[in-house]
Structures are given as structure tokens and as C-alpha cells.
Backbone as a chain_set.jsonl record, in Angstrom:
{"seq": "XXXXXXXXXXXXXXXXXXXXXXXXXXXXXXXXXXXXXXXXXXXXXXXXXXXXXXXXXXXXXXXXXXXXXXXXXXXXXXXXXXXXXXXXXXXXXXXXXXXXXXXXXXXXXXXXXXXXXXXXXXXXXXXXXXXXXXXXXXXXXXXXXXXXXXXXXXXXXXXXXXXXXXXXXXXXXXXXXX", "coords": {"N": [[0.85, -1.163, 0.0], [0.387, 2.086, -0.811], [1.617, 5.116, -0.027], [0.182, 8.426, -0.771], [-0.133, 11.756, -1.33], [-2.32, 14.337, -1.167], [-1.952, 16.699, -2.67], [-0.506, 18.197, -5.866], [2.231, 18.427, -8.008], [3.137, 21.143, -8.587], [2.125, 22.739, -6.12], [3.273, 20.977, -3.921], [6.082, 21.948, -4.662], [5.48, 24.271, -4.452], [5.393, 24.793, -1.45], [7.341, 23.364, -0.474], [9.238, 25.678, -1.212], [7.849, 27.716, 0.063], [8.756, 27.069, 2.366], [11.248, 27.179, 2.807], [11.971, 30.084, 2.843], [9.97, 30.591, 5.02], [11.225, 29.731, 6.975], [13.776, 30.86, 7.106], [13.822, 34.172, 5.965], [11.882, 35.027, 6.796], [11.229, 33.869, 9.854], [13.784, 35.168, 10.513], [12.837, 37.616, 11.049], [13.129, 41.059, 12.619], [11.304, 41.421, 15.714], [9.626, 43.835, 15.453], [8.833, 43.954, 12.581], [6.074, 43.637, 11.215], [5.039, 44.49, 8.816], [6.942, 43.328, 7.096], [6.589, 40.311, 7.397], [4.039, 40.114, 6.47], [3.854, 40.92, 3.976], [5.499, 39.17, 2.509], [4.4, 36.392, 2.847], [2.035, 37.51, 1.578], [3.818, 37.626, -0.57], [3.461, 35.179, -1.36], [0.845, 34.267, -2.119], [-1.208, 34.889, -0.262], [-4.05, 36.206, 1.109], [-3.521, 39.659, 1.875], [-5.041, 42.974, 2.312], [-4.011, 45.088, 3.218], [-1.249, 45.647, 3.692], [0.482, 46.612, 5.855], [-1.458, 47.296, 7.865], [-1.568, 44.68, 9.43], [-0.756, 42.16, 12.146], [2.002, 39.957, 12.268], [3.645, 37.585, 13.67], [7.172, 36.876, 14.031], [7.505, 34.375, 14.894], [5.084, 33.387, 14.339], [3.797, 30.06, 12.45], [2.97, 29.268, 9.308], [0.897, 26.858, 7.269], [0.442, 26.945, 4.339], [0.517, 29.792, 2.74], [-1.167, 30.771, 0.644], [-3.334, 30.016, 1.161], [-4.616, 31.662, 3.216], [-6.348, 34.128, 4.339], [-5.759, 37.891, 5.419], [-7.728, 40.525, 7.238], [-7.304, 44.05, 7.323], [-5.943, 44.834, 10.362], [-5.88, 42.566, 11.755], [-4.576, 40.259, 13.948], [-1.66, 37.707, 14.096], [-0.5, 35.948, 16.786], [2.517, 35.286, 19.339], [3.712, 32.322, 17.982], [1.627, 31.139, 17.155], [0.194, 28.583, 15.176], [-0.947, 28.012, 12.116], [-2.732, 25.691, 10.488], [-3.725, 25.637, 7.709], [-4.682, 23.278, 5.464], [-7.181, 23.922, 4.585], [-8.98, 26.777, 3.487], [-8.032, 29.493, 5.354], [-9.303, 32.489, 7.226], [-9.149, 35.31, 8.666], [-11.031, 37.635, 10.237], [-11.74, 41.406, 10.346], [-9.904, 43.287, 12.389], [-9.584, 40.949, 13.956], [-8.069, 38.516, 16.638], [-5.612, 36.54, 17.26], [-4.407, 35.15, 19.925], [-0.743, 33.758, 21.321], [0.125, 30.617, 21.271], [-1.683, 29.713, 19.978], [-3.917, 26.847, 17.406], [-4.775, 26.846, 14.563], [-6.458, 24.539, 12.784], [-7.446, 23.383, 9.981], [-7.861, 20.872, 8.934], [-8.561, 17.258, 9.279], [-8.814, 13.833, 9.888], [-10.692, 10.742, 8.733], [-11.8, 8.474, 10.401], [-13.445, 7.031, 10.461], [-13.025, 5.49, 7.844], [-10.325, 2.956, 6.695], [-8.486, 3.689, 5.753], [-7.978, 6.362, 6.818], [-8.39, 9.201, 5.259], [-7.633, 11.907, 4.823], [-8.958, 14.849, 5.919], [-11.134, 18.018, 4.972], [-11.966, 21.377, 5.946], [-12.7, 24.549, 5.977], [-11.71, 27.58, 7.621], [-13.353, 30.056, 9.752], [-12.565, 33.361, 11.427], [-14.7, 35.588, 12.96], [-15.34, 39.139, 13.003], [-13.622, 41.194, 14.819], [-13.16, 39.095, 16.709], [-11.947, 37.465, 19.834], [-9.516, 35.316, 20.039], [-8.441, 33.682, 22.811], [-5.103, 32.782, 24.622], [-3.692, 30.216, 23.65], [-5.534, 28.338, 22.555], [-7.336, 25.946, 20.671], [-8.494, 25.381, 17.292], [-10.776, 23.724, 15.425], [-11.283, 22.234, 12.018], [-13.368, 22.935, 9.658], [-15.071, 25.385, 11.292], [-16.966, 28.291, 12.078], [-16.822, 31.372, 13.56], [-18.483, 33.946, 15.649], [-18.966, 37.477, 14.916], [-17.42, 39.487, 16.796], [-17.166, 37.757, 19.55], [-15.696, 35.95, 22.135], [-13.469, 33.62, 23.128], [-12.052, 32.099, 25.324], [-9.058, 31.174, 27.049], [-6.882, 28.155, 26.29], [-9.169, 26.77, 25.358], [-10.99, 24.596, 23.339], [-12.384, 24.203, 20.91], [-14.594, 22.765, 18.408], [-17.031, 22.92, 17.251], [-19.114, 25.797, 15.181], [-19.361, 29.021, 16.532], [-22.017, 31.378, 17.802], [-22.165, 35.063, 17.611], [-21.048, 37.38, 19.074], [-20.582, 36.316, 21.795], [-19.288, 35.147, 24.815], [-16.781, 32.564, 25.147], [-15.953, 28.966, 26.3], [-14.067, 26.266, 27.361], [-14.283, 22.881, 26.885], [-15.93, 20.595, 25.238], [-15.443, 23.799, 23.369], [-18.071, 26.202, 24.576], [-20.765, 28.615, 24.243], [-20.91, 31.001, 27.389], [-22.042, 33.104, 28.232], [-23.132, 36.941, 27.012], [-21.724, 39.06, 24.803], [-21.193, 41.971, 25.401], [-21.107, 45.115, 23.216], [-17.906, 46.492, 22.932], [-16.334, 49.307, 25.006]], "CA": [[0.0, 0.0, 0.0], [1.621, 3.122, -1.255], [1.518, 6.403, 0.177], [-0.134, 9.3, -1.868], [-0.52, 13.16, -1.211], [-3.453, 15.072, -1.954], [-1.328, 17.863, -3.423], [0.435, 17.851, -7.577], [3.676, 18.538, -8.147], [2.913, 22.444, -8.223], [1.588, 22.97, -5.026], [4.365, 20.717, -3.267], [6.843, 22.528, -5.036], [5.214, 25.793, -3.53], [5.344, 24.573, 0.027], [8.485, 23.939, -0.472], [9.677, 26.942, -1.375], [7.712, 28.952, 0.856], [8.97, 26.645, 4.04], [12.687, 27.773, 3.109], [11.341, 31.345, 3.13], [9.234, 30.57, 6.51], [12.365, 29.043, 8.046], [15.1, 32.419, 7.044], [13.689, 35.674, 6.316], [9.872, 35.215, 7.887], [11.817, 33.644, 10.815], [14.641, 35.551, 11.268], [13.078, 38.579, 10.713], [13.126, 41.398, 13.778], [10.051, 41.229, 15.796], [8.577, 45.025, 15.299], [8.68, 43.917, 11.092], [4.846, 42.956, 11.035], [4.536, 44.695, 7.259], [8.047, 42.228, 6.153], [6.301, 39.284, 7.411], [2.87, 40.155, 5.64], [4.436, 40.852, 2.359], [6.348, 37.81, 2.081], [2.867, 36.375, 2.719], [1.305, 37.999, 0.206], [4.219, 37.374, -2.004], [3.211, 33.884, -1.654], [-0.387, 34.269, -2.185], [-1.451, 35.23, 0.914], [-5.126, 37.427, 0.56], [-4.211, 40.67, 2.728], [-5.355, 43.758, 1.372], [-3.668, 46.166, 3.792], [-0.094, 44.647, 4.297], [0.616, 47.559, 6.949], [-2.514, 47.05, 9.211], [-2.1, 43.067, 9.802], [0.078, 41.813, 12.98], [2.225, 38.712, 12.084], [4.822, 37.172, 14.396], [7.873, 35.73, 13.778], [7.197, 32.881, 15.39], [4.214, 32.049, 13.795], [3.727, 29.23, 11.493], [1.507, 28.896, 7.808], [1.533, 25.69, 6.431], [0.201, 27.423, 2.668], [0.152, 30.705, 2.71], [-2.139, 31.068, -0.74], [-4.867, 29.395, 1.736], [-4.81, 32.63, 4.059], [-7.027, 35.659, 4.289], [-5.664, 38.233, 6.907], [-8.056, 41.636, 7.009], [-7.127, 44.784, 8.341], [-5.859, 44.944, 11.847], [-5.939, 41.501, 12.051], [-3.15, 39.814, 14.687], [-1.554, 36.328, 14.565], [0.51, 36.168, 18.009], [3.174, 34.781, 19.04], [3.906, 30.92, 18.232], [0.51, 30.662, 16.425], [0.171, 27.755, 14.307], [-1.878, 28.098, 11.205], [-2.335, 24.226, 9.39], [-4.56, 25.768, 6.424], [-4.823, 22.922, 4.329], [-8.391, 24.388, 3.622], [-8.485, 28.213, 3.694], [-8.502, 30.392, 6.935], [-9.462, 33.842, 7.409], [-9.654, 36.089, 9.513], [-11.752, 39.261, 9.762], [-11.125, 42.569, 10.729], [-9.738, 43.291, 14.06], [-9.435, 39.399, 14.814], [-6.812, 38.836, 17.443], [-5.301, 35.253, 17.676], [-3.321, 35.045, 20.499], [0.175, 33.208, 21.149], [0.236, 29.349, 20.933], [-2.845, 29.19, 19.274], [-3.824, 26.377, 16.934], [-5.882, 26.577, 14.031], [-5.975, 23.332, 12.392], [-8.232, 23.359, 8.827], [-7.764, 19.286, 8.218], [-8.19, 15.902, 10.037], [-9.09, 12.86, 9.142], [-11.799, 10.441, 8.241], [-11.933, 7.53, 11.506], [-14.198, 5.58, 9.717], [-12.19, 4.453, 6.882], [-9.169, 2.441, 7.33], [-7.313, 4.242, 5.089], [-8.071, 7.4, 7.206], [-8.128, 10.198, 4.081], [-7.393, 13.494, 4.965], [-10.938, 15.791, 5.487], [-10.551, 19.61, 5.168], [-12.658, 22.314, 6.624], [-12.7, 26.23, 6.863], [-11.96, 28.748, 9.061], [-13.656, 31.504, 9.428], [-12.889, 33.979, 12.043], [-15.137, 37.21, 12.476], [-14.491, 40.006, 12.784], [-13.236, 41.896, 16.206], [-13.388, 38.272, 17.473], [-10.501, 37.392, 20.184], [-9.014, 34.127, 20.79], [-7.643, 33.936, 23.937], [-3.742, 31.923, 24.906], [-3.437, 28.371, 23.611], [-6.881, 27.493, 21.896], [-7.522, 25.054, 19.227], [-10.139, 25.546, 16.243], [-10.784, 22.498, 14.808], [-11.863, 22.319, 10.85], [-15.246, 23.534, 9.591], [-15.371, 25.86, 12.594], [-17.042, 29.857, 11.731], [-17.175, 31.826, 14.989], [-19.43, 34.86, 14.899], [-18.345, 38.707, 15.084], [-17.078, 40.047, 18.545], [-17.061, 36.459, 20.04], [-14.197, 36.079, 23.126], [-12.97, 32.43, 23.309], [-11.128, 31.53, 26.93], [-8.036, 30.385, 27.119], [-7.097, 26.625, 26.156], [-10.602, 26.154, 24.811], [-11.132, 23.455, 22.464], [-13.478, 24.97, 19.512], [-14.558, 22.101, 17.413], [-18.468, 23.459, 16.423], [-18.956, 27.487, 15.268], [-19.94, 29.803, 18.114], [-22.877, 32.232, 17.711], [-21.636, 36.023, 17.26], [-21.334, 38.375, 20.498], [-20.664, 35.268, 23.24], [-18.051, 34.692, 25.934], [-17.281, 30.802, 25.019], [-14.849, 28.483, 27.511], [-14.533, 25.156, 27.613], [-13.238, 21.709, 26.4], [-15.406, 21.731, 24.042], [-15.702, 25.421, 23.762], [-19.249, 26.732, 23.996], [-21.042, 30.131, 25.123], [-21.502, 31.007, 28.956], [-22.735, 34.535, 28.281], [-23.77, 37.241, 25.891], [-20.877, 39.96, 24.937], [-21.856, 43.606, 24.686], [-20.238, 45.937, 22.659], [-17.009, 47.367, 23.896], [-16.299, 51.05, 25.908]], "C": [[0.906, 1.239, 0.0], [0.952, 4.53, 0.002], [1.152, 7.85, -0.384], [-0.247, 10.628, -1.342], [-1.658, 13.901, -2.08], [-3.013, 16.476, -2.77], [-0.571, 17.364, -4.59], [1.567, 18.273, -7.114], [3.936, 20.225, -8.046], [2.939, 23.103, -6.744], [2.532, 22.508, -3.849], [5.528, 21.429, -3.642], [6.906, 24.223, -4.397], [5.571, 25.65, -2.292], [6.32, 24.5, 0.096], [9.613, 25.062, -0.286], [9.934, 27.655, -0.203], [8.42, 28.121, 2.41], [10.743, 27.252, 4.338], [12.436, 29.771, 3.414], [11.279, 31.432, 4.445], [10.693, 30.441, 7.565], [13.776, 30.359, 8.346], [14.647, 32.901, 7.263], [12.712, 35.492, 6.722], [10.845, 35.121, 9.476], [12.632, 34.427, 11.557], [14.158, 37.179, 11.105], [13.028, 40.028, 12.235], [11.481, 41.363, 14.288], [9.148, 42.304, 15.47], [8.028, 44.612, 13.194], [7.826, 43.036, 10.44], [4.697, 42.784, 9.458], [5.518, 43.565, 6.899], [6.95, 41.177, 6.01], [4.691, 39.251, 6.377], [3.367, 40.039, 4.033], [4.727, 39.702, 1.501], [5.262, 36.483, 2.276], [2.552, 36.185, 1.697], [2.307, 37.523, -0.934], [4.123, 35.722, -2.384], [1.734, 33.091, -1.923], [-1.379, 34.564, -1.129], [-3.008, 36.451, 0.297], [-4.387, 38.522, 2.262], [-3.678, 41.986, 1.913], [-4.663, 45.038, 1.935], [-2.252, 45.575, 4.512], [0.44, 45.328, 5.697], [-0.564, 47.627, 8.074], [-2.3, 45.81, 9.634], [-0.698, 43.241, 10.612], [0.766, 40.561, 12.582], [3.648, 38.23, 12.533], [5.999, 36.378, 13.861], [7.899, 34.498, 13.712], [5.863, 31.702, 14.793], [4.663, 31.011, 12.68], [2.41, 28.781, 10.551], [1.777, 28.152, 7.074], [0.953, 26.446, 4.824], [-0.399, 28.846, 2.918], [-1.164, 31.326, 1.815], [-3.472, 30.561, -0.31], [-5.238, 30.256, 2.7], [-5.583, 34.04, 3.478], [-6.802, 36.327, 5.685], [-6.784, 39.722, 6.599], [-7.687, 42.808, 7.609], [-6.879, 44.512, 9.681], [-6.31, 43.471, 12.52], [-4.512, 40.776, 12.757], [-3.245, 38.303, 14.155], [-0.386, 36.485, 15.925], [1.649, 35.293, 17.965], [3.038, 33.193, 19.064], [2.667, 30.322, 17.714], [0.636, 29.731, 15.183], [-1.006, 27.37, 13.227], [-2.082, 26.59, 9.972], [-3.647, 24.826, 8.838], [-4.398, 24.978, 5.474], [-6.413, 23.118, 3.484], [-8.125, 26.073, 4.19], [-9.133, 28.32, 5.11], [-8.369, 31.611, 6.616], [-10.067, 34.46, 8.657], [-9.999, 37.872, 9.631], [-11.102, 40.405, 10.6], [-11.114, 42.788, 11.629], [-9.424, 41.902, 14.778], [-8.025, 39.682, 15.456], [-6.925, 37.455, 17.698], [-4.297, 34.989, 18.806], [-2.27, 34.234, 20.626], [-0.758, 31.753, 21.772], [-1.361, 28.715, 20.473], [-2.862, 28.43, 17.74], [-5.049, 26.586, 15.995], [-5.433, 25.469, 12.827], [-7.406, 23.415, 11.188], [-8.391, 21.524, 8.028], [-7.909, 18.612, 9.571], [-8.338, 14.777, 9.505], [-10.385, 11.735, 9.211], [-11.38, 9.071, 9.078], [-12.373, 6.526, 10.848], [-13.918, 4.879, 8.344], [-10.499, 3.826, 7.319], [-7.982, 2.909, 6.802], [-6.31, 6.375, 5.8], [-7.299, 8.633, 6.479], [-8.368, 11.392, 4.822], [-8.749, 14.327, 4.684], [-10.152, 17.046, 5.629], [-11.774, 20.431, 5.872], [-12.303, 23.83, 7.006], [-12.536, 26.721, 7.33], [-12.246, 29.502, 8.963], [-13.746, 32.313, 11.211], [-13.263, 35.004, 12.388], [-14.752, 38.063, 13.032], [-14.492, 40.808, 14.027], [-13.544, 40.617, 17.106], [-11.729, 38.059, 17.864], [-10.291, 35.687, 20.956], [-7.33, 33.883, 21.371], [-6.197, 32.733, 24.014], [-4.465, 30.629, 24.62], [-4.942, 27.655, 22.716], [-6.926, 26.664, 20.676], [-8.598, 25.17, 18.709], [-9.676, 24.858, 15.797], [-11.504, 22.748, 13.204], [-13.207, 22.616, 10.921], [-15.689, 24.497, 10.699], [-15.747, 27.717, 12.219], [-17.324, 30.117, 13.194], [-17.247, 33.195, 14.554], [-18.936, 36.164, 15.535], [-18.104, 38.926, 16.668], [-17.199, 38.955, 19.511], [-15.596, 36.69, 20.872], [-14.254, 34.791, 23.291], [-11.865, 32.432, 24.199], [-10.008, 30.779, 26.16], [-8.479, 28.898, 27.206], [-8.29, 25.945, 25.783], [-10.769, 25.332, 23.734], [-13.059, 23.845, 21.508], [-13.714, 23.828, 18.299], [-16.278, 22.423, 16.891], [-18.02, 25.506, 16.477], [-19.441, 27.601, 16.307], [-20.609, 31.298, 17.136], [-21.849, 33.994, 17.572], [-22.099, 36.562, 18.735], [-21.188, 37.34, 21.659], [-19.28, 35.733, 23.44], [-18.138, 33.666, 25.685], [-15.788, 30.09, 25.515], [-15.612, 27.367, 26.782], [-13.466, 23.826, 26.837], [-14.138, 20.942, 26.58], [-16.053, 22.809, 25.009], [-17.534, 25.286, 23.548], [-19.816, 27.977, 25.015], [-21.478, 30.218, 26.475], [-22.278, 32.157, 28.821], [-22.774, 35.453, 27.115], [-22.156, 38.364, 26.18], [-21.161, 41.095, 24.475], [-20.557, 44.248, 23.845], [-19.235, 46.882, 23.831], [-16.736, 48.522, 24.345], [-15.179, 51.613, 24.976]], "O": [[1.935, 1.373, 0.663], [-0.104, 4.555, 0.635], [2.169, 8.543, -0.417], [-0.795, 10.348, -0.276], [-1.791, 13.984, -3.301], [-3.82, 17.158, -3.402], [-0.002, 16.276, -4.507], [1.839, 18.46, -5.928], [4.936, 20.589, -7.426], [3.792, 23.917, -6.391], [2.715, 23.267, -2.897], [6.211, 21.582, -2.629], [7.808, 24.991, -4.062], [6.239, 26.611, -1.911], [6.832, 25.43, 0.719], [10.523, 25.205, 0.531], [10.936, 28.057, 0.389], [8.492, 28.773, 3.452], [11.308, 27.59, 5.378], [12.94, 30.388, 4.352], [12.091, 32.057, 5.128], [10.966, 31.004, 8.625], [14.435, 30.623, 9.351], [14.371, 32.948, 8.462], [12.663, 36.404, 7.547], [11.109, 36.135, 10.122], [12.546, 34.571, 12.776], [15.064, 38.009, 11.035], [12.721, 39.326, 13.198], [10.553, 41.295, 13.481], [7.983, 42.013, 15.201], [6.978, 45.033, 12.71], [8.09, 42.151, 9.627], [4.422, 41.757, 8.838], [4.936, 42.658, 6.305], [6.381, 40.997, 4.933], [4.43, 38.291, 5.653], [3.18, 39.147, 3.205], [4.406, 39.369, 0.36], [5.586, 35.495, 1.617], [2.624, 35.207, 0.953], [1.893, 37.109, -2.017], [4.572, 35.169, -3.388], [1.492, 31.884, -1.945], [-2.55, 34.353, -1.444], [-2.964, 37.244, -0.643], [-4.67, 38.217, 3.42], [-2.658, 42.182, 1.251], [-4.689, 46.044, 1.226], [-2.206, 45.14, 5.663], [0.804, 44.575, 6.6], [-0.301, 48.1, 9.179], [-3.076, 45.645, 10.575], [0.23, 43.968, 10.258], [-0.132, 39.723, 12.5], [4.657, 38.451, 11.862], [5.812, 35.303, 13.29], [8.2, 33.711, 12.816], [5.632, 30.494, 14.734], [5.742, 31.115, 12.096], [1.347, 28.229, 10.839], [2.648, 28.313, 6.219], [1.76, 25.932, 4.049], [-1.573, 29.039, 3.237], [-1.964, 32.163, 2.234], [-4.49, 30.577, -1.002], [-6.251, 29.879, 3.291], [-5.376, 34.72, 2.473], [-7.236, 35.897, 6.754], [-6.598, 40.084, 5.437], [-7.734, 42.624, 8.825], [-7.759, 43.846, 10.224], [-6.942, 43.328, 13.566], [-3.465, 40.768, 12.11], [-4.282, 37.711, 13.855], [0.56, 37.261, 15.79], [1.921, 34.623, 16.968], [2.382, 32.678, 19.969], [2.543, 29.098, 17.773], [1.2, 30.183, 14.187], [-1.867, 26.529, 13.486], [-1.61, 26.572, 8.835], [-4.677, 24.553, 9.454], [-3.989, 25.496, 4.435], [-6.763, 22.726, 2.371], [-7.321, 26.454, 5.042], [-10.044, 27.77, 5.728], [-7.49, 31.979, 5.836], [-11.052, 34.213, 9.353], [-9.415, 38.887, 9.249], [-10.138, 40.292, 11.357], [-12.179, 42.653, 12.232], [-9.081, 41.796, 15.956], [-7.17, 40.516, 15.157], [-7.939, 36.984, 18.213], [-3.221, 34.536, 18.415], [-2.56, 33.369, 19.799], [-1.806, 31.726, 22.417], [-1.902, 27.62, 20.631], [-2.177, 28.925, 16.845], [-6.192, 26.532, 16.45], [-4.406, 25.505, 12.148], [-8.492, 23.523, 11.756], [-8.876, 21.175, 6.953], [-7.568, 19.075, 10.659], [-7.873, 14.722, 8.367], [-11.215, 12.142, 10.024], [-10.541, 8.414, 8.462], [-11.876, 5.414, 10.667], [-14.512, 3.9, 7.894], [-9.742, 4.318, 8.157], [-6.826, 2.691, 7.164], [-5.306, 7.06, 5.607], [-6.177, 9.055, 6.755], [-9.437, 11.655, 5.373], [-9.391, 14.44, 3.64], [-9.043, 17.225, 6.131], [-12.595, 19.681, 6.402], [-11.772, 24.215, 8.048], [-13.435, 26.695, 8.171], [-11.707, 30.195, 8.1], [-14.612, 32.031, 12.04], [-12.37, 35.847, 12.304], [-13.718, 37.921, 13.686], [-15.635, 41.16, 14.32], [-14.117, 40.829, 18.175], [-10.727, 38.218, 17.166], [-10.748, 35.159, 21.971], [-6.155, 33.865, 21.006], [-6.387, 31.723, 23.337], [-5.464, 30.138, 25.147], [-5.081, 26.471, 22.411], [-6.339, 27.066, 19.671], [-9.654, 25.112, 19.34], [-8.469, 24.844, 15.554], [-12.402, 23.59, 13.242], [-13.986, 22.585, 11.874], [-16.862, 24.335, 11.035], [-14.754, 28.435, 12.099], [-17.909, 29.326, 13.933], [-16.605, 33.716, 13.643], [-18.477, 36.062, 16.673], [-18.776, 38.389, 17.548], [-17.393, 39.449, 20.621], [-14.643, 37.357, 20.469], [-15.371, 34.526, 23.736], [-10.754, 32.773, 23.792], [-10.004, 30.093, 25.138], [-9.487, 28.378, 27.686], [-8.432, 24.726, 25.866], [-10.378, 26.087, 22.844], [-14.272, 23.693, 21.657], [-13.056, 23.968, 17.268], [-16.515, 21.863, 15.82], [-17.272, 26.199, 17.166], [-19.905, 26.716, 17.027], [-20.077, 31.975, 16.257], [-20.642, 33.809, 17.416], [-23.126, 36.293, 19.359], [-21.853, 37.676, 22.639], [-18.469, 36.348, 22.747], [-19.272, 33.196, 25.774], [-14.697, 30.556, 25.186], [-16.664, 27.239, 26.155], [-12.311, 23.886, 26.414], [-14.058, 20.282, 27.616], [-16.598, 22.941, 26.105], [-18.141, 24.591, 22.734], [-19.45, 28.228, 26.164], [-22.44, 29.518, 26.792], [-23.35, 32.119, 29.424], [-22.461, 34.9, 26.061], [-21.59, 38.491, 27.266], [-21.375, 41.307, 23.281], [-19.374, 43.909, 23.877], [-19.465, 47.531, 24.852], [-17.288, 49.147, 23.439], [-14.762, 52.76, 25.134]]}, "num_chains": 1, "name": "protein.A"}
């Protein structure tokens, strides 16, 4: 039984690329040099439309950049780990904080071959996820939404909640901010 990848010869050839990229200048670059790291992004397909408003850490990590949407004033923190093998975005104002996981793939239990599933991210917009959380594939979470630390996000969450948990889900309603 062989081993196969759901990606052509293109697309591995990109990842490639961009991981020697990710690994030097993204990596080594100083930490205030949000616009570098966006650029180099974008110069890899990356959707952001305002390369000077978006936050993006050294430290993070984007397994395919060309599967990212950052919007305006959108953070990734530090040590954030982005596995977009289906696209992720995030809306305007989103704030991901450090060692956060967003994971866009898993896999399929009930076959024995267990094939690679994908799934979405969508995060809206002035929504903040708090230290260490994991979003699991297929997962939209709804405008101004605050997700607790270490929370485990595998269904969307309504728009305007406070949501904790393991899994995550809403304790309370979130008003607009002062």
C-alpha cells in the first residue's frame, strides 16, 4: 500500500519553497517587522489587502500561505500555528493570540485508510481568541465572540458570546465594547 498526497507537483513545489522562506527571512526577521512578514505572505499568495494594518509574528507558522485571508488589523501572536490545508481567514480586528492552533484538516476515523478531510476557518471580525486554543476544521465563529483560554473549539460559536470550555461553547452574551 503506497503512500499518496493530496497535493500535484505544483503545489508541493510551492510549500516547499515557501517553508525555506518561513524558516530564514519570515523567521529571522526582527520582531517590530509585522509589514516584512505580511508581504512575504502575500508574495506567496497570501489574501491581505492592507499589508501595513495586519500583525504577524515571527514565530508564527503557515503551512500554505495562498490558503490565508488576513483583514485589516488583524493579529496572529506569538507561536501561532496556522495548518490551512483548507483556507482560513480572519476578519477585521481578529486577534489570535500566542500558541494558538488553528488546524483546517483531520481525518476520516471511519475508513481504514483514514483520508485526509478539510474544513474552513472563518474567524469574524473583532473576534478574540484567547492563549493556547484550538479551532478544529469547519469551525465559523461569529463577530465580537471572546474564546477563553485553552478552549477546544470544534463546532462554530454564535456572534457576540463569551465561550470556555473543552469543548468550547457560550456562557454569556458579549456587549459591545467602551
Amino acid at each position: 500500500m503506497g503512500c499518496t498526497s493530496p497535493y500535484g507537483r505544483g503545489e508541493t513545489l510551492a510549500r516547499w519553497l515557501w517553508l525555506a522562506v518561513e524558516k530564514t527571512l519570515f523567521r529571522w526577521s526582527p520582531r517590530p517587522f509585522h509589514g516584512w512578514r505580511a508581504w512575504l505572505l502575500r508574495c506567496f499568495g497570501a489574501r491581505i489587502a492592507e499589508i501595513g494594518a495586519v500583525v504577524v509574528f515571527p514565530t508564527v507558522t503557515v503551512h500554505f500561505p495562498w490558503k490565508l485571508t488576513l483583514e485589516p488589523r488583524a493579529m496572529l501572536g506569538p507561536f501561532v500555528r496556522v495548518y490551512n490545508i483548507a483556507p482560513i481567514r480572519l476578519g477585521y480586528g481578529a486577534n489570535v493570540s500566542q500558541f494558538t492552533h488553528l488546524c483546517a484538516g483531520g481525518h476520516d476515523y471511519t475508513q481504514w485508510q483514514l483520508p485526509t478531510t478539510f474544513g474552513p476557518i472563518s474567524v469574524g471580525d473583532n473576534v478574540w481568541l484567547a492563549a493556547d486554543v484550538f479551532v478544529g476544521p469547519g469551525v465559523d465563529i461569529g463577530e465580537l465572540t471572546v474564546v477563553g483560554a485553552r478552549s477546544v473549539v470544534i463546532n462554530s460559536l454564535p456572534a457576540r458570546k463569551i465561550c470556555v470550555g473543552h469543548p468550547c461553547r457560550p456562557v454569556k452574551d458579549r456587549f459591545d465594547p467602551v
